[in-house]
OpenMM code with the backbone's topology and positions (N, CA, C; nanometers):
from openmm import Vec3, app, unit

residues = "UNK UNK UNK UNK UNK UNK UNK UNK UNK UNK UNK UNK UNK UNK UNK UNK UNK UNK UNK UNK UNK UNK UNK UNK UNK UNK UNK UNK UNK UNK UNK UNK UNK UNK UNK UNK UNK UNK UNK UNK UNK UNK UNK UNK UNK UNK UNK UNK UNK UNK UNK UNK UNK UNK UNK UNK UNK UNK UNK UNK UNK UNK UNK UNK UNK UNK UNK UNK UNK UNK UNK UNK UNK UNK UNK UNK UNK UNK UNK UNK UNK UNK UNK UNK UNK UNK UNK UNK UNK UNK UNK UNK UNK UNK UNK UNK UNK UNK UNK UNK UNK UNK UNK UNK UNK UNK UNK UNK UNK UNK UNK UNK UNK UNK UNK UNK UNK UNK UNK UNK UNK UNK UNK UNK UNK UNK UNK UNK UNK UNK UNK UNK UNK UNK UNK UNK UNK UNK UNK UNK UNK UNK UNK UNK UNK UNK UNK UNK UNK UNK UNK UNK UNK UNK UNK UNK UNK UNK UNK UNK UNK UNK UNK UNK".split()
positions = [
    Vec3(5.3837, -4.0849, -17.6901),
    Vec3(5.2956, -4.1616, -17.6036),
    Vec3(5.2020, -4.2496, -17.6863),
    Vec3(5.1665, -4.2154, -17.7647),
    Vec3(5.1104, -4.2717, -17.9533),
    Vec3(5.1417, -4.3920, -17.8914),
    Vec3(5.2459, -4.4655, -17.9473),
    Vec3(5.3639, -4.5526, -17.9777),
    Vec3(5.3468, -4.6657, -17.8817),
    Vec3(5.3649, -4.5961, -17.6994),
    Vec3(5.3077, -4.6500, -17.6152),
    Vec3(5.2146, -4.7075, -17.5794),
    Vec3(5.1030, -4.6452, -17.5724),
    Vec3(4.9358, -4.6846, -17.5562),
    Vec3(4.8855, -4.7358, -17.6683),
    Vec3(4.9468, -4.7304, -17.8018),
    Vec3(4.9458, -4.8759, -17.9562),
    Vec3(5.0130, -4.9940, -17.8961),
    Vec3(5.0913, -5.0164, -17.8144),
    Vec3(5.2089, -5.1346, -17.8031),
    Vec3(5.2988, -5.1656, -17.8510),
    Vec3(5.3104, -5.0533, -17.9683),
    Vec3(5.4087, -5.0865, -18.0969),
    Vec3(5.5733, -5.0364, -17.9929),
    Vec3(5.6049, -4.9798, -17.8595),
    Vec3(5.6681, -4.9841, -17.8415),
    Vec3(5.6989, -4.9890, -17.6721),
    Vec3(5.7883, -5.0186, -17.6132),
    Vec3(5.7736, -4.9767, -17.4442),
    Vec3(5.8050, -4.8863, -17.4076),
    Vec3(5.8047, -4.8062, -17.2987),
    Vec3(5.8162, -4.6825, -17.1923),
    Vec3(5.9512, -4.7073, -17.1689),
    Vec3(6.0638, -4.7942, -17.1870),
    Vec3(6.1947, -4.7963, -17.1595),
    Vec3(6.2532, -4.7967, -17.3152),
    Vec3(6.1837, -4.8443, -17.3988),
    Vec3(6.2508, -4.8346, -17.5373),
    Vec3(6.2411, -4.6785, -17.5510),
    Vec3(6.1066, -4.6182, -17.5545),
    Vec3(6.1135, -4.4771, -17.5772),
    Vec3(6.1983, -4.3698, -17.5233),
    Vec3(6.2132, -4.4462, -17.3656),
    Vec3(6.3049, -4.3272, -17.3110),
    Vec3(6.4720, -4.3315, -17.3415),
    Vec3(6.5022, -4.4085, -17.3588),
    Vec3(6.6292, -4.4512, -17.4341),
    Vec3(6.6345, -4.3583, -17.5704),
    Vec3(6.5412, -4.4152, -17.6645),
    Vec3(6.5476, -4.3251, -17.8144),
    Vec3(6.5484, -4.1966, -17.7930),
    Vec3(6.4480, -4.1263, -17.6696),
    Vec3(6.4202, -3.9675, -17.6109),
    Vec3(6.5398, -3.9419, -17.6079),
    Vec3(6.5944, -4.0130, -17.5112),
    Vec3(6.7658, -3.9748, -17.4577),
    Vec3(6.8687, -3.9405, -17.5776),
    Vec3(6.8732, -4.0364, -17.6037),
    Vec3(6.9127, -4.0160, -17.7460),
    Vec3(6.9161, -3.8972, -17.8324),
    Vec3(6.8175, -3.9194, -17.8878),
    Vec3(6.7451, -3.7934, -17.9597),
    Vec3(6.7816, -3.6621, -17.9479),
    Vec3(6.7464, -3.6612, -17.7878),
    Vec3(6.7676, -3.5641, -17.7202),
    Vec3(6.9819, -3.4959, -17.7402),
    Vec3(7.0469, -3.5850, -17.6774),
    Vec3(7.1685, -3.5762, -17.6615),
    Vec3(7.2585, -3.5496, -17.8267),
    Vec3(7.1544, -3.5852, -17.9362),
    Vec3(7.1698, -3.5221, -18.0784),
    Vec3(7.1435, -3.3982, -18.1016),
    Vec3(7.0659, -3.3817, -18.0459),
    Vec3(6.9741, -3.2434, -18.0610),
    Vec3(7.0573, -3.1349, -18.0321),
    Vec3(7.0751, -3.1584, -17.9211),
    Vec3(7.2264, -3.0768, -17.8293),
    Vec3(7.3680, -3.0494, -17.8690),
    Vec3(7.4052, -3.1719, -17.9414),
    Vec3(7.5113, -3.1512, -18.0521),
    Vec3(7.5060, -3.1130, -18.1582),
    Vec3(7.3747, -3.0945, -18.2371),
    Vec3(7.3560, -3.0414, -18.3662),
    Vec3(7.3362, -2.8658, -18.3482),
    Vec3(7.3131, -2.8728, -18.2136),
    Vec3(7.3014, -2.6713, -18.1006),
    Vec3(7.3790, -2.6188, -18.1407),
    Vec3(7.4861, -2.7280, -18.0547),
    Vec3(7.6463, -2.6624, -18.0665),
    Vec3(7.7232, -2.6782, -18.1550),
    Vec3(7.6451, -2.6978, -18.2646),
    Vec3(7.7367, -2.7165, -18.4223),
    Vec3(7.8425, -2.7918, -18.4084),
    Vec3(7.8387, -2.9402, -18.3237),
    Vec3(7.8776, -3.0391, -18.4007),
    Vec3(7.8296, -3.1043, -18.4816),
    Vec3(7.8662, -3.2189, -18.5559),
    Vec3(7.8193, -3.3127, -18.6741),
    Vec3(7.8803, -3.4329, -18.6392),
    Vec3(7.9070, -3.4540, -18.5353),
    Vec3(7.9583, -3.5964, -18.5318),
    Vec3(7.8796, -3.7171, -18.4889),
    Vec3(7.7612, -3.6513, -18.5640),
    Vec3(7.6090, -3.7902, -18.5324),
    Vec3(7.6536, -3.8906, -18.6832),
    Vec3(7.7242, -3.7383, -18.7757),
    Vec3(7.7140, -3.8263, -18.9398),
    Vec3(7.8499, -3.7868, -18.9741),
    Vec3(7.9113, -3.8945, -19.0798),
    Vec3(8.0131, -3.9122, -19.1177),
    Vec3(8.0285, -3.7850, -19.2195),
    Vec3(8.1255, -3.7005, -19.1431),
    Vec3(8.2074, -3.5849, -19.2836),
    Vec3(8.3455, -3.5926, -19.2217),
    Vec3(8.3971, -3.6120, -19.3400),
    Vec3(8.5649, -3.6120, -19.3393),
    Vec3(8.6019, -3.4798, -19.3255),
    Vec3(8.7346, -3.4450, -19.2512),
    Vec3(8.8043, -3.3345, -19.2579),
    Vec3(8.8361, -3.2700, -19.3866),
    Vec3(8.8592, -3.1535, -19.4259),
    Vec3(8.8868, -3.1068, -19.5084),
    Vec3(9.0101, -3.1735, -19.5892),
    Vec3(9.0500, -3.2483, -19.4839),
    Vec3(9.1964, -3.2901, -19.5317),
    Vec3(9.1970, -3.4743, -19.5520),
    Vec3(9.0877, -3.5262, -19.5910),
    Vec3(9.0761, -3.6400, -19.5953),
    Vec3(9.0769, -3.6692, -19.7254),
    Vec3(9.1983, -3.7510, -19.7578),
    Vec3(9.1478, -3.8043, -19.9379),
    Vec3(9.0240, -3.8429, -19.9478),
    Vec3(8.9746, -3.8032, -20.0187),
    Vec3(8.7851, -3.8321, -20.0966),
    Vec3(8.8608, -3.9790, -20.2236),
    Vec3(8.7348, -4.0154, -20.1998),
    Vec3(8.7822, -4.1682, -20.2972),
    Vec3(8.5924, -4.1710, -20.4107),
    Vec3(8.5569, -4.0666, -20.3845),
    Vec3(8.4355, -4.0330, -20.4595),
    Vec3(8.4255, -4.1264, -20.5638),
    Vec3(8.5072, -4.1142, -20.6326),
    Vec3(8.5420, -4.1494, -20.7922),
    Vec3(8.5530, -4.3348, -20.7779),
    Vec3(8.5174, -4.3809, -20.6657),
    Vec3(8.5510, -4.5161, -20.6947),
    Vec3(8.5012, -4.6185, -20.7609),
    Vec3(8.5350, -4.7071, -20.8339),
    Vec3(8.4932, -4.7866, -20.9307),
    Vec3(8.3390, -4.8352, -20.8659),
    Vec3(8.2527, -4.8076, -20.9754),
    Vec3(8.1340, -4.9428, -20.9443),
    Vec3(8.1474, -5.0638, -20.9335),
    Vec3(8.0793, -5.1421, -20.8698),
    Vec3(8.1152, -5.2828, -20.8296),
    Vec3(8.0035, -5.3617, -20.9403),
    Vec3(7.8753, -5.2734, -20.9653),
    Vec3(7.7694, -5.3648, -21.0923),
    Vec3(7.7004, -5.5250, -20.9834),
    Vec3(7.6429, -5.4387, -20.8853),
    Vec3(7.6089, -5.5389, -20.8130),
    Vec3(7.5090, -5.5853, -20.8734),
    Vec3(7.4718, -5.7088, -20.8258),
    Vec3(7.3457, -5.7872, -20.8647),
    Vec3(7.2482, -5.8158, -20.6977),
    Vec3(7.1096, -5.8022, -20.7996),
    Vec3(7.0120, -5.8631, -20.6425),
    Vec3(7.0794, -5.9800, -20.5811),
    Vec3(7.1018, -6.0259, -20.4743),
    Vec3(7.1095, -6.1997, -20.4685),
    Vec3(7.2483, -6.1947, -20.3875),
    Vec3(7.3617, -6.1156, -20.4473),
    Vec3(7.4823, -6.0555, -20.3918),
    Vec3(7.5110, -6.0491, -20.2563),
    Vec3(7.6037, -6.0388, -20.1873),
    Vec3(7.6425, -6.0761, -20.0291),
    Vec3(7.7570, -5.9759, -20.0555),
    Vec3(7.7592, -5.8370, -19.9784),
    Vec3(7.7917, -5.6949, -19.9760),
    Vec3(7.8205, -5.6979, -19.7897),
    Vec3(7.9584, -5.6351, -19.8027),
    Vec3(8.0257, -5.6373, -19.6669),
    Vec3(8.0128, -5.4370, -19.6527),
    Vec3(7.9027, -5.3821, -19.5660),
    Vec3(7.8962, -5.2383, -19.5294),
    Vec3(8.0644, -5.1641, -19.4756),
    Vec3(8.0843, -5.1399, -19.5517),
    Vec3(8.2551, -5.0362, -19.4930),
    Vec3(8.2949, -5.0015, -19.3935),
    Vec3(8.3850, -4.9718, -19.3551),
    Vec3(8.4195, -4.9377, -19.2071),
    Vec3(8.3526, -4.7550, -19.1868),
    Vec3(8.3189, -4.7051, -19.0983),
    Vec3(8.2699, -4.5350, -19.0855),
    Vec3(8.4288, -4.4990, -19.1567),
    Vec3(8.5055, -4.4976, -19.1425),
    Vec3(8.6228, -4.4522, -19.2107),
    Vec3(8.6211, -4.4245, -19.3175),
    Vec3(8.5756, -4.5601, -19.3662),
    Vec3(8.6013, -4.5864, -19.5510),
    Vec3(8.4555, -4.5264, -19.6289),
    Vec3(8.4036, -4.5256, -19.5403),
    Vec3(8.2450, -4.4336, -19.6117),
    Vec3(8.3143, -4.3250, -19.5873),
    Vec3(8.3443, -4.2562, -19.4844),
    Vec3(8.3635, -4.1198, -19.4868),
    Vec3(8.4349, -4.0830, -19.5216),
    Vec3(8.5630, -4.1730, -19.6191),
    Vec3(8.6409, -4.0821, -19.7136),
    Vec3(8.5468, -4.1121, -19.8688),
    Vec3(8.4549, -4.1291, -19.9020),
    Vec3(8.3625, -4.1207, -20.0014),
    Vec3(8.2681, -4.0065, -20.0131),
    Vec3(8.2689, -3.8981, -19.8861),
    Vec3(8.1804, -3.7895, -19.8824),
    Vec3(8.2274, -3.6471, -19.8786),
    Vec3(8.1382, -3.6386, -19.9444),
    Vec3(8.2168, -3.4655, -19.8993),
    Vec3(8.1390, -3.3970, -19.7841),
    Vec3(8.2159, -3.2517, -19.7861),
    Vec3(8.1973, -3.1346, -19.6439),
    Vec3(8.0708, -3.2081, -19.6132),
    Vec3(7.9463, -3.1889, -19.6700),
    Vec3(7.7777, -3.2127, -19.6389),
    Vec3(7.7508, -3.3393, -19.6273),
    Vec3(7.8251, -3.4776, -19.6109),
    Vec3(7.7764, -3.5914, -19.5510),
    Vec3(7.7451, -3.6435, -19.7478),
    Vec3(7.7615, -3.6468, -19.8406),
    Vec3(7.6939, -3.6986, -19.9484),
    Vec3(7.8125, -3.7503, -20.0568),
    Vec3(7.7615, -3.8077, -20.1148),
    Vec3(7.8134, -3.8910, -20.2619),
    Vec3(7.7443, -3.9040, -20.3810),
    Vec3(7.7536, -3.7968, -20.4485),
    Vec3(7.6813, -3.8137, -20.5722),
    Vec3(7.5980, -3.7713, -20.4868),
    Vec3(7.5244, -3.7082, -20.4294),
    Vec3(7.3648, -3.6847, -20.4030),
    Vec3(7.3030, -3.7551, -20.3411),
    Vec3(7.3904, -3.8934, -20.2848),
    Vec3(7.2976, -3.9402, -20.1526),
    Vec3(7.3670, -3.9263, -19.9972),
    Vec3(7.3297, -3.9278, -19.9048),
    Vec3(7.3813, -3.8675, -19.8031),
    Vec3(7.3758, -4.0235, -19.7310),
    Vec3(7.4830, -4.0278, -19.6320),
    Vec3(7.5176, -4.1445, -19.5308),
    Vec3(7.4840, -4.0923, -19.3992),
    Vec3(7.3358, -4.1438, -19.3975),
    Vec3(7.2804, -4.0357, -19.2575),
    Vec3(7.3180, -4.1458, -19.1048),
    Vec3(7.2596, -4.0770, -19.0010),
    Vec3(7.2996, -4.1795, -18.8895),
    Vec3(7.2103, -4.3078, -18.8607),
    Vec3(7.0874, -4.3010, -18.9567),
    Vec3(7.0472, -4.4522, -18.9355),
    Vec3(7.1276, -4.5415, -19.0009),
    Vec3(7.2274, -4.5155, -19.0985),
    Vec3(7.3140, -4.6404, -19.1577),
    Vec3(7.4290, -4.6753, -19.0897),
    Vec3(7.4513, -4.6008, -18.9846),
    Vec3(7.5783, -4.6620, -18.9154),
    Vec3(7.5845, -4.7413, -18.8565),
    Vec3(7.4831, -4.7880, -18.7726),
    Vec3(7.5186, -4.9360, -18.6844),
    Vec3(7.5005, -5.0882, -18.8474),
    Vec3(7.4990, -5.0249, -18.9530),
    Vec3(7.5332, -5.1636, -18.9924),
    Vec3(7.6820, -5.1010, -19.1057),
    Vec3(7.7294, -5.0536, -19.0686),
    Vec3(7.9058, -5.0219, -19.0803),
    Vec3(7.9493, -5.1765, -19.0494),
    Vec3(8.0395, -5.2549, -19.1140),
    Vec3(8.1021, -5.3697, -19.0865),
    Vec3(7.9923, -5.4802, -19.1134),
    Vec3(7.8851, -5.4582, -19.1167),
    Vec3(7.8183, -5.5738, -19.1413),
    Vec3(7.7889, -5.6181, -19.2979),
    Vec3(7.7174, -5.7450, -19.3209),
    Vec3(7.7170, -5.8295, -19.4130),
    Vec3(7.5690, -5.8617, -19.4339),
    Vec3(7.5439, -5.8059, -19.5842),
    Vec3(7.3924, -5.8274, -19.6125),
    Vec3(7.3775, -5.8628, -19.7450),
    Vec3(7.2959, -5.9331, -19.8309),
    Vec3(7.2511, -5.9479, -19.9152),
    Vec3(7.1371, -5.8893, -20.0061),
    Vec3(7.2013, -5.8101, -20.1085),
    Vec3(7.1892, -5.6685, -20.2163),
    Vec3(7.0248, -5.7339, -20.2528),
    Vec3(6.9373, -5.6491, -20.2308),
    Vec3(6.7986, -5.6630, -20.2342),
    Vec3(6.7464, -5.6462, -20.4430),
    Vec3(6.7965, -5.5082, -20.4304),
    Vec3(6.7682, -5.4570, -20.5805),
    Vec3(6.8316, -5.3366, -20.5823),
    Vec3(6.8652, -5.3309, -20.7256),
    Vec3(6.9427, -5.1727, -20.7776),
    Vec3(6.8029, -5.0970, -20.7661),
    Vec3(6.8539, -4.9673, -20.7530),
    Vec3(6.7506, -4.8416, -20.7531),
    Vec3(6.7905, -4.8077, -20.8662),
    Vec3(6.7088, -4.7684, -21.0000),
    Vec3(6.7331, -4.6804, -21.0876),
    Vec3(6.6114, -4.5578, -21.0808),
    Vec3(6.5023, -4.5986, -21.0441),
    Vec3(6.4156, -4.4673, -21.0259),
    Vec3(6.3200, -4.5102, -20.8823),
    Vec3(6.3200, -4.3977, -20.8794),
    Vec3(6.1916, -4.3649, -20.7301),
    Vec3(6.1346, -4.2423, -20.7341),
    Vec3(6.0194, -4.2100, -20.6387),
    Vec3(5.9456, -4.1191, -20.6459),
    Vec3(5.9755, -4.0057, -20.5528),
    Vec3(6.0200, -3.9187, -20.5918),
    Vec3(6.0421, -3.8459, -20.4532),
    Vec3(5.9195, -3.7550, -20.4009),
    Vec3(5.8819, -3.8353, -20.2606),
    Vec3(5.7998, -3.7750, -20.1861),
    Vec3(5.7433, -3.6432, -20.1786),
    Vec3(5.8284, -3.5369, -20.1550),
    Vec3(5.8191, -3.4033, -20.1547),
    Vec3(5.7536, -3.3679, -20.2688),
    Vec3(5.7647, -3.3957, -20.4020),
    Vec3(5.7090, -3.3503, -20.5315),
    Vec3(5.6000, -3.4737, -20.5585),
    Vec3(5.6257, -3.5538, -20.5539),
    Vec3(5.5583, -3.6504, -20.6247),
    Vec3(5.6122, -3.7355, -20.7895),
    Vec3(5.7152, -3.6756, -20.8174),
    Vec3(5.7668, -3.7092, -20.9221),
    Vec3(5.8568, -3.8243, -20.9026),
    Vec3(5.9100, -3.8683, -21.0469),
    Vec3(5.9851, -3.9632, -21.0616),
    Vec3(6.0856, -3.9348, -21.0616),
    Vec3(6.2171, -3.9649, -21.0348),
    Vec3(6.3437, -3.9394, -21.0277),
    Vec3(6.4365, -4.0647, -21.0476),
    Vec3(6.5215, -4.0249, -21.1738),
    Vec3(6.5843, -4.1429, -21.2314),
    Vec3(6.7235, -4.1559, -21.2049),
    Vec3(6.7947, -4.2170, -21.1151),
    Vec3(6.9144, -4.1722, -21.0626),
    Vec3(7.0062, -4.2173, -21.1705),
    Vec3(7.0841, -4.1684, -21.1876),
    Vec3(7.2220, -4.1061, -21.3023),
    Vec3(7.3425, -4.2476, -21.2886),
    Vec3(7.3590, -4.3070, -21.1721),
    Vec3(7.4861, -4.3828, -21.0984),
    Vec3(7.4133, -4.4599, -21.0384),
    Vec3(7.4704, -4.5629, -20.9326),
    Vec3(7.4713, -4.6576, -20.8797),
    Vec3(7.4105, -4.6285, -20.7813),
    Vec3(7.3115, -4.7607, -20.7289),
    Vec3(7.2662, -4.7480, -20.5686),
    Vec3(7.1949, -4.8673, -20.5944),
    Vec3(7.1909, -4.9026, -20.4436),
    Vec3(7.1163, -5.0442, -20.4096),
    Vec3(7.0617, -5.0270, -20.2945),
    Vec3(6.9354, -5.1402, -20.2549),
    Vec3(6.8904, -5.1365, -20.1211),
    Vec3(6.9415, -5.2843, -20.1029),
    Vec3(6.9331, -5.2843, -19.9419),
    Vec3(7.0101, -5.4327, -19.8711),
    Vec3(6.9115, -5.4879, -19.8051),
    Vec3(6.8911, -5.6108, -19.7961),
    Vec3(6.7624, -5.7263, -19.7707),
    Vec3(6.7980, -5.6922, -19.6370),
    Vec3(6.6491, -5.6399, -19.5303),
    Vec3(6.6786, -5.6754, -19.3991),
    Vec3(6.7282, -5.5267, -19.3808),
    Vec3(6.7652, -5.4189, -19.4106),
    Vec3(6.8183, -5.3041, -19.3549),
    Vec3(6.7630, -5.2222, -19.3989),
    Vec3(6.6189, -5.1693, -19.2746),
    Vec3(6.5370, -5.0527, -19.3007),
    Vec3(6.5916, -4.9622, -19.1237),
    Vec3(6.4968, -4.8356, -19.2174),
    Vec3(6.5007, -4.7345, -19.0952),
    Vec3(6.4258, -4.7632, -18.9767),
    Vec3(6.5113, -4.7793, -18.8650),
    Vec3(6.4730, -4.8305, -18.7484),
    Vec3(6.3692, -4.6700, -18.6619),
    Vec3(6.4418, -4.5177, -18.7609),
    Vec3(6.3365, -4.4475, -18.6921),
    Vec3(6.4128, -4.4133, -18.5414),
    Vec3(6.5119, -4.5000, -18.4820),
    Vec3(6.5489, -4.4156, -18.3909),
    Vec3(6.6498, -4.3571, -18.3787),
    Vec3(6.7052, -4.3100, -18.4554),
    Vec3(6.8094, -4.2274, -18.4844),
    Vec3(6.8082, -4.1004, -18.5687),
    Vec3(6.7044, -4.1005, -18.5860),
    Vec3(6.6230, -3.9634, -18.6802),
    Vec3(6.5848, -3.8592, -18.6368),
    Vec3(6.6004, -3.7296, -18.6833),
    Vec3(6.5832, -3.6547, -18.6039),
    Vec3(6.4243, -3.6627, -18.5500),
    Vec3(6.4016, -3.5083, -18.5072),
    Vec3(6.2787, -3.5460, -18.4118),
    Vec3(6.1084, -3.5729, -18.4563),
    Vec3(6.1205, -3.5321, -18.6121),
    Vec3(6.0161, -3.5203, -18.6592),
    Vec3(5.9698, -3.6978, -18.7124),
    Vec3(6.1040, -3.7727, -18.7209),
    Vec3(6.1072, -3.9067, -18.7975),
    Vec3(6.0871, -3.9986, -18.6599),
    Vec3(6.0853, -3.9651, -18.5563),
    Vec3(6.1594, -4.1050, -18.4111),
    Vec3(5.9671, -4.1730, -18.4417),
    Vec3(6.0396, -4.2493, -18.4504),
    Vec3(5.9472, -4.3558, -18.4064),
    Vec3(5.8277, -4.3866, -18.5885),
    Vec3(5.9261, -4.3446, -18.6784),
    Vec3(5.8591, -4.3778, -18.7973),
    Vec3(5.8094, -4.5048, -18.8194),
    Vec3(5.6649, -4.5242, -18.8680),
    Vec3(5.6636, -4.6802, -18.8638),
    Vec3(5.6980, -4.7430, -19.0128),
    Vec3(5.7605, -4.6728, -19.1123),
    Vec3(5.7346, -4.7187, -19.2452),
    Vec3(5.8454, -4.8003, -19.2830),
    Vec3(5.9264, -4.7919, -19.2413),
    Vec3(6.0470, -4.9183, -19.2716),
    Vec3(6.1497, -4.9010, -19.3369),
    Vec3(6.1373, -4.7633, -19.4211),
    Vec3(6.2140, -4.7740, -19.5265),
    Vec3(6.3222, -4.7803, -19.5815),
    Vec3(6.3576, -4.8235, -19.6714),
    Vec3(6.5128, -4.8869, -19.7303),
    Vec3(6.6048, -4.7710, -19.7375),
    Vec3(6.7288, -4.7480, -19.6862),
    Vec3(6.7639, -4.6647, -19.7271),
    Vec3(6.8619, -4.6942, -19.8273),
    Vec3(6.9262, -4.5816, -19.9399),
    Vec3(6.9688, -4.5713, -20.0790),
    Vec3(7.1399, -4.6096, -20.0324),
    Vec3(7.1642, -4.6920, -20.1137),
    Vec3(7.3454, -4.7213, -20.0630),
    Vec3(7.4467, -4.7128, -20.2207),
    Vec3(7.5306, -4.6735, -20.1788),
    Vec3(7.5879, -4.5905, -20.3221),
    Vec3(7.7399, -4.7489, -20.3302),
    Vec3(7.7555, -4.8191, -20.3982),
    Vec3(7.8280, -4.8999, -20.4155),
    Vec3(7.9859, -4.8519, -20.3663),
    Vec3(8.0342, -4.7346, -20.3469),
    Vec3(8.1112, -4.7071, -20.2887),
    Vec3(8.1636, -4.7314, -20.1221),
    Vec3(8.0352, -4.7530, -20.0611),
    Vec3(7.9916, -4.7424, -19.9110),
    Vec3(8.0451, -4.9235, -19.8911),
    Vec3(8.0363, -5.0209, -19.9557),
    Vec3(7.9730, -5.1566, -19.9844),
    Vec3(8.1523, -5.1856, -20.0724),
    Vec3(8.1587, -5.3513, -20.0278),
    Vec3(8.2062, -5.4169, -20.0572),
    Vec3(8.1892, -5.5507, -20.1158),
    Vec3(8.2437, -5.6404, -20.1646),
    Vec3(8.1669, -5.7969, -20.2138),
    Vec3(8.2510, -5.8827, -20.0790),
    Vec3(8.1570, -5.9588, -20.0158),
    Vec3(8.1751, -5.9931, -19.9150),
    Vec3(8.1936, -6.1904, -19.9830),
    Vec3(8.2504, -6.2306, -19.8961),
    Vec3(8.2837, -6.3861, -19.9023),
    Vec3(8.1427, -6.4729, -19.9008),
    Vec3(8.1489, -6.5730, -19.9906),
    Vec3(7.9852, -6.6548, -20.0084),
    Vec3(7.9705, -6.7357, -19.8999),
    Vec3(8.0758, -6.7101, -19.8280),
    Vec3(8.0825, -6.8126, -19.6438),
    Vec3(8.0324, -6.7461, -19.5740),
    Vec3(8.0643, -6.6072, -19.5781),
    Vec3(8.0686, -6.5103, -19.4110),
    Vec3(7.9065, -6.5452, -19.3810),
    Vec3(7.8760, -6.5258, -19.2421),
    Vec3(7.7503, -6.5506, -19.1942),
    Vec3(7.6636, -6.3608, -19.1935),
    Vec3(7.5552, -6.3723, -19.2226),
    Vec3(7.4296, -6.2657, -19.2838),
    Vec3(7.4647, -6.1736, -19.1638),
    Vec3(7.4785, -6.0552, -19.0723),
    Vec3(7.4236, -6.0001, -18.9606),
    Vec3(7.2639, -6.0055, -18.9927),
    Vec3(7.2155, -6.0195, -18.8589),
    Vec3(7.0986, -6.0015, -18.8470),
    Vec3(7.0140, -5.8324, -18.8147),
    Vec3(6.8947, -5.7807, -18.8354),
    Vec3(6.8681, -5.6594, -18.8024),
    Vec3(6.7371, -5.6877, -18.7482),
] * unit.nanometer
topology = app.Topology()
chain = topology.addChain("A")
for resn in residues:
    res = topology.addResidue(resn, chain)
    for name in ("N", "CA", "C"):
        topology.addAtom(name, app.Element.getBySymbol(name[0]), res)
């Protein structure tokens, strides 16, 4: 109700995300997982796939849910970053590679953490917050989430940007 009576959102946007939320909640009960991409036991894993050595500036085509999810294992992850359900509605889309991540701070500790492999953030693709579980809905902080060059393709210097 926060969210509401700030303006930062409407009484039909919220009840939609509720719904939502909600109808996750219920499937995560009944021990499904099909909010986030895990391959069957029986899915070739392509883990191991070449780095691409992106650069900031770069125009990166997001994978099909398929082709990410033969990059993960049982627990949704690659190398240690996980393909949660705020990254799926930009599956198929086309963005331009912001900056490599080599270190960040992780929240929980406060420390620095220097990642080992590849990852990038994408210009224009933050956490929208409504697809998170219940403690995150309606986050206002924006943040980038971590994309493992496996997930990502090099997209054509024609194709047109999706918008977010």
């Amino acid at each position: 109700m926060r969210e509401v009576s700030a303006g930062n959102v409407g009484p039909l946007h919220v009840a939609r995300v509720l719904v939502h939320a909600l109808w996750f909640k219920v499937l995560r009960h009944l021990g499904r997982r099909s909010w986030i991409l895990v391959p069957s036991s029986s899915t070739q894993r392509e883990v191991g796939r070449e780095p691409l050595g992106l650069k900031p500036g770069e125009l990166v085509r997001v994978r099909s849910q398929d082709e990410v999810a033969s990059t993960l294992n049982e627990q949704g992850f690659n190398r240690g970053l996980s393909f949660d359900q705020e990254m799926l509605p930009h599956c198929g889309g086309t963005y331009r590679v912001r900056d490599r991540i080599v270190r960040f701070i992780e929240e929980k500790t406060g420390e620095m953490v220097t990642l080992q492999s590849d990852c990038v953030v994408l210009d224009g693709v933050c956490c929208s917050s409504e697809r998170s579980t219940w403690a995150f809905l309606f986050c206002p902080r924006g943040t980038y989430p971590f994309w493992r060059e496996a997930w990502l393709e090099r997209a054509e210097g024609g194709k047109e940007l999706h918008s977010t």
